[in-house]
C-alpha positions in Angstrom: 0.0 0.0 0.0 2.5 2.3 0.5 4.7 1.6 -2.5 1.6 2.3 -4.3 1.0 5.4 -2.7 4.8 6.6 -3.3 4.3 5.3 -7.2 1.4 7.5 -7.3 2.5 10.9 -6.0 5.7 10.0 -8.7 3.4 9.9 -11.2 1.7 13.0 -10.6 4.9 15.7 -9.8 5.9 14.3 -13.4 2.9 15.3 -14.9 3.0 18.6 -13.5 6.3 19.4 -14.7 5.2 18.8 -18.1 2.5 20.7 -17.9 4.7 23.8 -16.7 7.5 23.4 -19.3 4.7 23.4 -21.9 3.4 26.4 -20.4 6.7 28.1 -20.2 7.6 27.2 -23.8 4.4 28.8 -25.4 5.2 31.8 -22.8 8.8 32.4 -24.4 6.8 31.4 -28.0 4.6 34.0 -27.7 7.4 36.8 -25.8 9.3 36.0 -29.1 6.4 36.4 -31.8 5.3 40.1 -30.2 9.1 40.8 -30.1 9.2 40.2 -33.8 6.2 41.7 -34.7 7.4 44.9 -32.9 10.7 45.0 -34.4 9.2 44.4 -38.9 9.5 47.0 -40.7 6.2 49.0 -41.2 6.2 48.0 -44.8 5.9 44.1 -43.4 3.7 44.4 -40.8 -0.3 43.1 -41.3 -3.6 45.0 -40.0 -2.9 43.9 -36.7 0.6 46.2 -36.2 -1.7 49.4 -37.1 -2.0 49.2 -41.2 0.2 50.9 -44.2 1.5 54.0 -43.3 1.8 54.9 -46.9 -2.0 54.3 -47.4 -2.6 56.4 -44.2 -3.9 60.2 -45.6 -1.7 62.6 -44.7 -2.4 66.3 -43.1 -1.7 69.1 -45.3 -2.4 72.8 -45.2 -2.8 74.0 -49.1 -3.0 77.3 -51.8 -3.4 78.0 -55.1 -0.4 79.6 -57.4 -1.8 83.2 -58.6 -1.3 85.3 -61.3 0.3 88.6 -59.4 2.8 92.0 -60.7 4.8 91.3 -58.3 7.7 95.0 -57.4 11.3 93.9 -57.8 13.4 95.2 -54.8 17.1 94.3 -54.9 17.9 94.1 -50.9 21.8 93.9 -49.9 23.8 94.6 -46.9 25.8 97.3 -47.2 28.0 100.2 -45.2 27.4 104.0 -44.9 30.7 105.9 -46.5 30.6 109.9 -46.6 31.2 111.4 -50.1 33.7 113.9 -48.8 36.2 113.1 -46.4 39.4 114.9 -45.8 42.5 114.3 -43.4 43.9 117.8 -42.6 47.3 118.7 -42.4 49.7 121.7 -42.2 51.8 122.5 -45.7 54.5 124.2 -43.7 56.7 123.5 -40.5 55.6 126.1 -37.6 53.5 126.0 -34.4 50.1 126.3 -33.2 48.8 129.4 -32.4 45.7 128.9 -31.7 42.5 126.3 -32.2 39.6 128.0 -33.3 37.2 124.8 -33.7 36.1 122.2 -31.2 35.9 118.2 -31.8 32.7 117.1 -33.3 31.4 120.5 -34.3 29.9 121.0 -37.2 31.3 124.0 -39.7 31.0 125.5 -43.1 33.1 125.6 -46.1 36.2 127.9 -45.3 35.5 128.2 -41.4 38.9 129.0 -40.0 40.4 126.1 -37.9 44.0 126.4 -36.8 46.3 129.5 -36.4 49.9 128.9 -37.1 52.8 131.4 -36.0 53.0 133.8 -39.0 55.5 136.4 -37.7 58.0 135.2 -40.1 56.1 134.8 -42.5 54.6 138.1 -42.2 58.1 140.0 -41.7 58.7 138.3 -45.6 55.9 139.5 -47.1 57.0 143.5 -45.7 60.2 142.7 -47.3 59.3 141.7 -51.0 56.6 145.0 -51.0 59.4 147.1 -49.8 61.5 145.6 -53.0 58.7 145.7 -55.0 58.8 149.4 -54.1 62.5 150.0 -54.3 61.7 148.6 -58.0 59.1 150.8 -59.3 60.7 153.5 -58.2 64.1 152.4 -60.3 61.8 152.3 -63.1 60.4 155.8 -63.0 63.4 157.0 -62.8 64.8 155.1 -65.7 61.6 156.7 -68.0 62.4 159.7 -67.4 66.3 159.2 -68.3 65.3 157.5 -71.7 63.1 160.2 -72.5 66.0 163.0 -71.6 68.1 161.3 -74.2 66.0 160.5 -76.8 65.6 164.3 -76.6 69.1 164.7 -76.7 69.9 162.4 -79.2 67.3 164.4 -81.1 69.0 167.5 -81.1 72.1 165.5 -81.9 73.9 165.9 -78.4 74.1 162.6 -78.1 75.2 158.8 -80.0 72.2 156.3 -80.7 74.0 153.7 -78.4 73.0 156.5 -75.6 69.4 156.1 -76.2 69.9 152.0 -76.3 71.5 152.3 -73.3 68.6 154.0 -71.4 65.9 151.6 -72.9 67.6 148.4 -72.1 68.3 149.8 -68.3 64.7 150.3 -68.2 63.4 147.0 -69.8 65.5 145.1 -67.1 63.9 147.0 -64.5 60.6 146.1 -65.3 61.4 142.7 -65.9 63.3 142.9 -62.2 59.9 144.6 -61.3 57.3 141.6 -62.7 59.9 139.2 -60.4 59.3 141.7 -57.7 55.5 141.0 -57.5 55.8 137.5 -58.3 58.1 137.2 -55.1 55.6 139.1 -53.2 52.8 136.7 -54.2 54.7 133.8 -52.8 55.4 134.8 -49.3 51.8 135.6 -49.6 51.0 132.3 -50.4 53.3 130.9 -47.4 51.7 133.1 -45.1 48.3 132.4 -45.9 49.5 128.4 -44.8 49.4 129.9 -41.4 45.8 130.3 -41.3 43.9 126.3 -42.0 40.6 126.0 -43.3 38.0 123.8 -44.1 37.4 122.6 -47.8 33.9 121.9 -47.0 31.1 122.0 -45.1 31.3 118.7 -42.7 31.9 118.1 -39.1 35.2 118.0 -37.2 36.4 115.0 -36.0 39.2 114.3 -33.2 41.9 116.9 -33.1 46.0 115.5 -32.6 47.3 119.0 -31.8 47.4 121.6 -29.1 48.7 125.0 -29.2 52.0 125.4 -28.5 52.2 122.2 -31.2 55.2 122.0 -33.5 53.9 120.9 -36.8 55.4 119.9 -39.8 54.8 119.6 -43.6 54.2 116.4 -45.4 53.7 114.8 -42.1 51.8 111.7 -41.7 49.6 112.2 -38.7 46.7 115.0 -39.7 45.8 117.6 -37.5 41.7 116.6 -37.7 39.5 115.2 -40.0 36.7 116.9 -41.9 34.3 114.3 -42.7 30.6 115.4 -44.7 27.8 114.0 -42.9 24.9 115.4 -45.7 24.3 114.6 -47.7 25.8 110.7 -47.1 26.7 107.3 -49.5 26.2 104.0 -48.7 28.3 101.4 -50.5 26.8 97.5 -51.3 27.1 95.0 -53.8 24.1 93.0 -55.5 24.5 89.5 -57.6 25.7 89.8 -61.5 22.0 88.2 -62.1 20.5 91.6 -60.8 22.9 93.3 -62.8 20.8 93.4 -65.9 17.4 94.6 -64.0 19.2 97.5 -62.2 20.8 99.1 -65.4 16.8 98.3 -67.2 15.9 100.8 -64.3 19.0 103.7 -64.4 17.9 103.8 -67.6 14.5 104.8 -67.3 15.6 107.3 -64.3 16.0 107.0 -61.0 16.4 104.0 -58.8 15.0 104.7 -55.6 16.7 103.0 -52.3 15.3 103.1 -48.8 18.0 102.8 -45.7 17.3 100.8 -43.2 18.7 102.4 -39.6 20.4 100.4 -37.4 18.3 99.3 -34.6 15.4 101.3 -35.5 13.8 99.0 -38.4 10.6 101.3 -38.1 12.8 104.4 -39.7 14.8 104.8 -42.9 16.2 106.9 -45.5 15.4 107.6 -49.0 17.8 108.2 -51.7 19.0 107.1 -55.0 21.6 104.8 -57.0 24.3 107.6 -58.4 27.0 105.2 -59.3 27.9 101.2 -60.7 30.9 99.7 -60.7 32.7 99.1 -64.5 33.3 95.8 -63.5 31.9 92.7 -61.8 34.3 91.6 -58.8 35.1 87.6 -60.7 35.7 86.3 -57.4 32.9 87.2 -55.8 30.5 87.1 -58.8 28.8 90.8 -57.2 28.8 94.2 -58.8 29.6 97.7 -56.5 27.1 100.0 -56.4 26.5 103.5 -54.2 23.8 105.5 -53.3 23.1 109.0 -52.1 21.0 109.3 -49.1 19.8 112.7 -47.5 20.9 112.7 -43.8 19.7 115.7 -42.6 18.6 114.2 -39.6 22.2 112.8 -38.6 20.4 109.2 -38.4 23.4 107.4 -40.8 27.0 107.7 -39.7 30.0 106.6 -41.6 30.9 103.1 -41.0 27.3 101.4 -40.4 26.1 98.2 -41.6 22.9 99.2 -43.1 20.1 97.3 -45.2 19.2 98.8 -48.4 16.5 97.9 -50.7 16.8 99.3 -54.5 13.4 99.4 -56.0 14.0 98.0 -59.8 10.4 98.6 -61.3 7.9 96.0 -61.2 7.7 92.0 -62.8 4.3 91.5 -64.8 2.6 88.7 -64.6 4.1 86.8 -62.6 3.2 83.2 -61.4 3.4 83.4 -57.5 3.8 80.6 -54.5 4.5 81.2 -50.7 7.9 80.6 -50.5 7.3 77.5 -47.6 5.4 75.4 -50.7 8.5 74.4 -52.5 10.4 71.6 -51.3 14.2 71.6 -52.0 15.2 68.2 -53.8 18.5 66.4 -54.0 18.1 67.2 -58.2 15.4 70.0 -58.6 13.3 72.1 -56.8 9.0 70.8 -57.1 5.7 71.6 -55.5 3.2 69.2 -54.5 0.1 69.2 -56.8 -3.3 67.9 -55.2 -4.9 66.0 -57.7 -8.7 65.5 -57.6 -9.3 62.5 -55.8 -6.9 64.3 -53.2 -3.4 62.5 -53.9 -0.4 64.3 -54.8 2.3 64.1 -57.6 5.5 66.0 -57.8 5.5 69.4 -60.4 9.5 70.6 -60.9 9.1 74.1 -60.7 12.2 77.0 -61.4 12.3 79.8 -58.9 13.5 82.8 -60.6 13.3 84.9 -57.3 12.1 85.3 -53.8 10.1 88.8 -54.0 9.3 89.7 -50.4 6.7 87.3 -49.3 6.2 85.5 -52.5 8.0 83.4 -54.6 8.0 83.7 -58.3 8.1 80.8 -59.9 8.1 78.9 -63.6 7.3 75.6 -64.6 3.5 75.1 -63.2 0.0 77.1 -64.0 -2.0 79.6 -62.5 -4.8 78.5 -59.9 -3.4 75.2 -59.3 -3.9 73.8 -55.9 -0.1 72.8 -54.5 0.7 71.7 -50.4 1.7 74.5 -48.2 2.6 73.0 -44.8 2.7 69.1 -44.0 4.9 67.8 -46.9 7.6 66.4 -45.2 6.2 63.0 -45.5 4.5 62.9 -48.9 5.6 60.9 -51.4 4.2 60.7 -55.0 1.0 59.5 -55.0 0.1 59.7 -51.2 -3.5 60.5 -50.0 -3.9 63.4 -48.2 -6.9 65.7 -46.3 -6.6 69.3 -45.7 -6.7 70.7 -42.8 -7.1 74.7 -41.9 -4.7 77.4 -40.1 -6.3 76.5 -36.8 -6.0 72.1 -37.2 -9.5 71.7 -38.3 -10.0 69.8 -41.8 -11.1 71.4 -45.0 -14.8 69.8 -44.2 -14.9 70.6 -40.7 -13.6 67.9 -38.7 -11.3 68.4 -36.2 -7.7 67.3 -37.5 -6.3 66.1 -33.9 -9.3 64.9 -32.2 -11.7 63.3 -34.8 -11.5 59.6 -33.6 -13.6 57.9 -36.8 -10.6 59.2 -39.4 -8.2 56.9 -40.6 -5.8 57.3 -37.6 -8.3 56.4 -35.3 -8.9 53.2 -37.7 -5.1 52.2 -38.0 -4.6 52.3 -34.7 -7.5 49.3 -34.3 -9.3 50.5 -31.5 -13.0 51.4 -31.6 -15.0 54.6 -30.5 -16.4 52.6 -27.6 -12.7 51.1 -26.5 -11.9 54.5 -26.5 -14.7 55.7 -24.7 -14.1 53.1 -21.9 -10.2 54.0 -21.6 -11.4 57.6 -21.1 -14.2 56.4 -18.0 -11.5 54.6 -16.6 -9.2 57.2 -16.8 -11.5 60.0 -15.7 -13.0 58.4 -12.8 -13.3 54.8 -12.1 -9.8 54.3 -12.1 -8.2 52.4 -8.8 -5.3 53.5 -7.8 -2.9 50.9 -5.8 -6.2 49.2 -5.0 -8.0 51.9 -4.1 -10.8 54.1 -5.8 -9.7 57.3 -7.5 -12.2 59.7 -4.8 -9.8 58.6 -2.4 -6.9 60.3 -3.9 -5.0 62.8 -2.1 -6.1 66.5 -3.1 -3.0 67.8 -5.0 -2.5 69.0 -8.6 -5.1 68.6 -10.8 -4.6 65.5 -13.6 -4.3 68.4 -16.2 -4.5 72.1 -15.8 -5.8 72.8 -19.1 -9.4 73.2 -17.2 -11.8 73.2 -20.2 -10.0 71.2 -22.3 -8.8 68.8 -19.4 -12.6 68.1 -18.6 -13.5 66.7 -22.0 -13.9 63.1 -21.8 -11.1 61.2 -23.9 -12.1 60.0 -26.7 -14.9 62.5 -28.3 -12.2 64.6 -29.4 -9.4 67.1 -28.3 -10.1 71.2 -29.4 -7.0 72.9 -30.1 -6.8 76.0 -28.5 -5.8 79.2 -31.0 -2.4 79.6 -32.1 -1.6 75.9 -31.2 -0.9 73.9 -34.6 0.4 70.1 -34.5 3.8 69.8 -35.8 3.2 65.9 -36.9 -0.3 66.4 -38.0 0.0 62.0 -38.5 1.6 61.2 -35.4 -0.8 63.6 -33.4 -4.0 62.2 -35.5 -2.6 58.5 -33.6 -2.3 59.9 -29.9 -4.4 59.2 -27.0 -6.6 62.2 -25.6 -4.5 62.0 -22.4 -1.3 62.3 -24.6 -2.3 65.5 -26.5 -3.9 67.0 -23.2 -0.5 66.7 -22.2 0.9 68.2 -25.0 -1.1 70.4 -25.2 -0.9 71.7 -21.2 3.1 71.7 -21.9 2.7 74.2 -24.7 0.6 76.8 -22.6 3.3 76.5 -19.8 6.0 76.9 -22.3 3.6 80.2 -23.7 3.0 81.3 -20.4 6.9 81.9 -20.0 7.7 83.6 -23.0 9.1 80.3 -25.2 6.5 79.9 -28.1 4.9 76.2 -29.8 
C-alpha cells in the first residue's frame, strides 16, 4: 500500500512538470512572436501592427499659385561711407597758435580752424613789398632818363647807343619789377598756410594738436578730420543676375533706395543709385554699387552696416507661390500638386526669385492647388486631407481629435474602447487598490481646465495659435497624450518660449 501510494505521487509531480514546461515554452513562444512583430518593418507588418503607413492620408495645409505684378526690390547689406572726407594737415613747418574749432562740431566751407605762428612769414611778405617798391621807383626813374636822351639824341647831343642804353636799363627793371611782385605773391602764399581752413562743409572729428604744437609739412599724422555728414553714400554690392534689371531701371531714371537704420527697423532713409561699378568683382561674382541718401537728420554715420532695398520697377505677370510650398530636392526644386481624388504628384518648378513674401516661380500654371505645410512626409502618390490654419479639416472635422478618421482606424481600437479607456481614466480608475475619490487632493490631472474636462475620446479642441507639428503622429495619440501636449505648450507660452 505504501509503495503504491509513493508510485502515485511520482506519477503525478511528473505530470506537472510537463505541464509547466509546456506552459513556459508557449510563454517564451509568444514573448518572441510580439518581439518580432514589434521590431518588422512597417512595410511588413499586417492589420494587426496598425495598417500601411503609406496608405494612411496625410495632413496638409494647401494654396493655389496666382497670377500677381509682383515690385522687384534688390535688398543687400551694405555700409554707410561719406562722399567727402578729408585728413587735414599743415603744408608748412611752424606751431600752433591757436584752435579755433572744437571736436565734433559741425562747420561751413572755409570756417577758419587752426592758427599757425605767422611772424615770419609776415616779416617776408613787408620785405618783398618794400623791394617791389625799391623797383618801381628804379623804373620811374629810368623813364624819365630815356626820355632825356631820346631828346638829346634828337637835337644830336648825343650817339644812338646812348638812347639804347637808357631803354635796355629800363626793360631790365621792369622785368626785375614783374619778379618783384611775383616774389611778393609767394610769401603771400606761405603766409596764408598759417591760417587752415576747411574745404567743405562737414563736421570735425578728433583733433591730434594743441597749441604750443610743432607741426610739420608732409607729415603723416593730420591735424583733424573733416568728414561730410549730408548729404551721405552707402556702398553694397548685388549678384551679377540683378545686374541686368538695375541698369533696365538707371535707364528709365531714377532708382530709388530706402535705408534701413540700425536698430530702428521702423525708420529709414530715402535716396538714389548715383554710381555702378565698371566691373563685376570675378571672385565674388557681385557688382559695386553706391547710393546717395539725405541725412539731414544725422540718423546714418560713416561706417554702419545698413540694409538697403533698391526698387528695380515692377515683374508682370508673374506666377506666385509662398515661398514654404516648394520643397528643396536632391536634383530640382518641385511643389506638391493635389490631384482630384486628393493624392499628390510631384511638379518641378524653377524659382526665378524670392520677392518679399512671394515666390516667383516657372514651370507650373495659375490657380493650381499645391501643399503649403505638411509635406515632409508625402511621397508621389500619397493620400492626403486638408486641414485649416487653426487644425481643423477642410470639411470641418477636427484634424487632432476626430477619432472615426483613418488614424483612429489604423490604430484598431474602436469609438467605444476609447470611450471606456477615457471612463476609466476619468473616474473609475483604482489606484494601488483603491478608488480614485480617495486620492490625495494635490494637482489637478491636467491644468488645461476646459480642455482637461473633456472626456477622452470625443475629441481634443486645439486651442488658438496651437498647430500640431506631426499632423500623422498627433491624429494617432491618445486624448490623455495630447492634453498633455497640449498643457506643456501653454506652460511653455505662459513663460515667453512659443509652440
Amino acid at each position: 500500500m505504501q509503495v503504491q501510494r509513493t508510485a502515485w505521487s511520482a506519477v503525478l509531480a511528473l505530470t506537472l512538470a510537463a505541464c509547466g514546461s509546456g506552459n513556459k515554452n508557449e510563454g517564451e513562444k509568444a514573448a518572441q512572436g510580439v518581439s518580432a512583430e514589434a521590431s518588422a518593418p512597417a512595410s511588413q507588418s499586417g492589420p494587426a501592427a496598425g495598417g500601411d503607413r503609406a496608405a494612411r492620408p496625410q495632413a496638409v495645409t494647401t494654396v493655389k499659385s496666382r497670377i500677381e505684378s509682383v515690385p522687384v526690390v534688390l535688398a543687400a547689406q551694405g555700409n554707410v561711407l561719406p562722399i567727402d572726407e578729408v585728413d587735414v594737415r599743415t603744408q608748412k613747418t611752424g606751431t600752433v597758435a591757436e584752435i579755433h574749432v572744437r571736436e565734433g562740431q559741425e562747420v561751413g566751407r572755409g570756417a577758419l580752424l587752426f592758427s599757425l605762428d605767422d611772424r615770419e612769414d609776415v616779416a617776408n611778405v613787408r620785405k618783398a613789398e618794400a623791394t617791389l617798391a625799391g623797383t618801381q621807383a628804379q623804373i620811374v626813374i629810368a623813364e624819365r632818363e630815356l626820355a632825356r636822351n631820346i631828346d638829346l639824341f634828337n637835337q644830336k647831343f648825343v650817339s644812338s647807343a646812348t638812347v639804347d642804353t637808357s631803354r635796355n636799363k629800363l626793360e631790365t627793371l621792369q622785368s626785375t619789377l614783374e619778379q618783384n611782385r611775383a616774389a611778393l605773391e609767394q610769401v603771400k602764399v606761405v603766409l596764408s598756410y598759417s591760417k587752415i581752413k576747411a574745404p567743405f562743409a562737414g563736421r570735425v572729428g578728433r583733433i591730434d594738436v594743441r597749441p604750443g604744437s610743432l607741426v610739420q609739412a608732409n607729415a603723416t599724422t593730420a591735424m583733424v578730420k573733416i568728414t561730410r555728414l549730408d548729404p551721405i553714400a552707402v556702398s553694397f554690392a548685388l549678384p551679377e543676375r540683378d545686374l541686368s534689371r538695375l541698369q533696365a531701371a538707371l535707364d528709365k531714371g531714377t532708382v530709388p533706395v530706402q535705408v534701413e537704420v540700425p536698430g530702428q527697423r521702423d525708420e529709414s532713409v530715402k535716396g538714389r543709385v548715383i554710381f555702378v561699378e565698371s566691373t563685376v568683382d570675378k571672385i565674388s561674382g557681385t557688382i559695386g554699387v553706391k547710393a546717395e541718401v539725405s541725412n539731414s537728420g544725422r540718423k546714418l554715420w560713416p561706417g554702419q552696416y545698413v540694409t538697403v532695398r533698391a526698387s528695380a520697377g515692377m515683374i508682370e505677370d508673374a506666377l506666385v507661390l509662398p515661398p514654404q510650398a516648394i520643397v528643396n530636392g536632391p536634383n530640382n526644386r518641385f511643389v506638391y500638386i493635389v490631384n482630384e481624388d486628393m493624392t499628390v504628384k510631384q511638379q518641378p518648378i524653377d524659382l526665378v526669385r524670392i520677392a518679399g513674401r512671394n515666390a516667383i516661380v516657372k514651370g507650373i500654371d495659375a490657380d493650381v492647388k499645391v501643399v503649403l505645410e505638411g509635406a515632409a512626409n508625402l511621397r508621389p502618390g500619397s493620400k492626403v486631407f486638408e486641414v485649416k490654419g487653426n487644425g481643423e479639416r477642410g470639411g470641418g472635422r477636427r484634424g487632432g481629435g476626430d477619432q472615426s478618421g483613418p488614424a483612429a482606424e489604423s490604430k484598431g481600437g474602436d469609438k467605444s474602447s476609447a470611450d471606456k479607456a477615457g471612463s476609466d481614466k476619468s473616474g473609475g480608475d483604482k489606484v494601488g487598490g483603491k478608488p480614485a475619490a480617495d486620492k490625495p487632493a494635490g494637482k489637478p490631472a491636467a491644468s488645461g481646465d476646459k480642455a482637461a474636462a473633456r472626456p477622452a475620446g470625443k475629441g481634443v479642441a486645439l486651442p488658438d495659435g496651437f498647430t500640431p507639428r506631426d499632423p500623422e503622429r498627433w491624429a494617432g495619440l491618445s486624448d490623455e497624450e495630447k492634453l498633455k501636449i497640449i498643457e506643456r505648450w501653454r506652460e511653455r507660452r505662459a513663460a515667453g518660449g512659443g509652440q
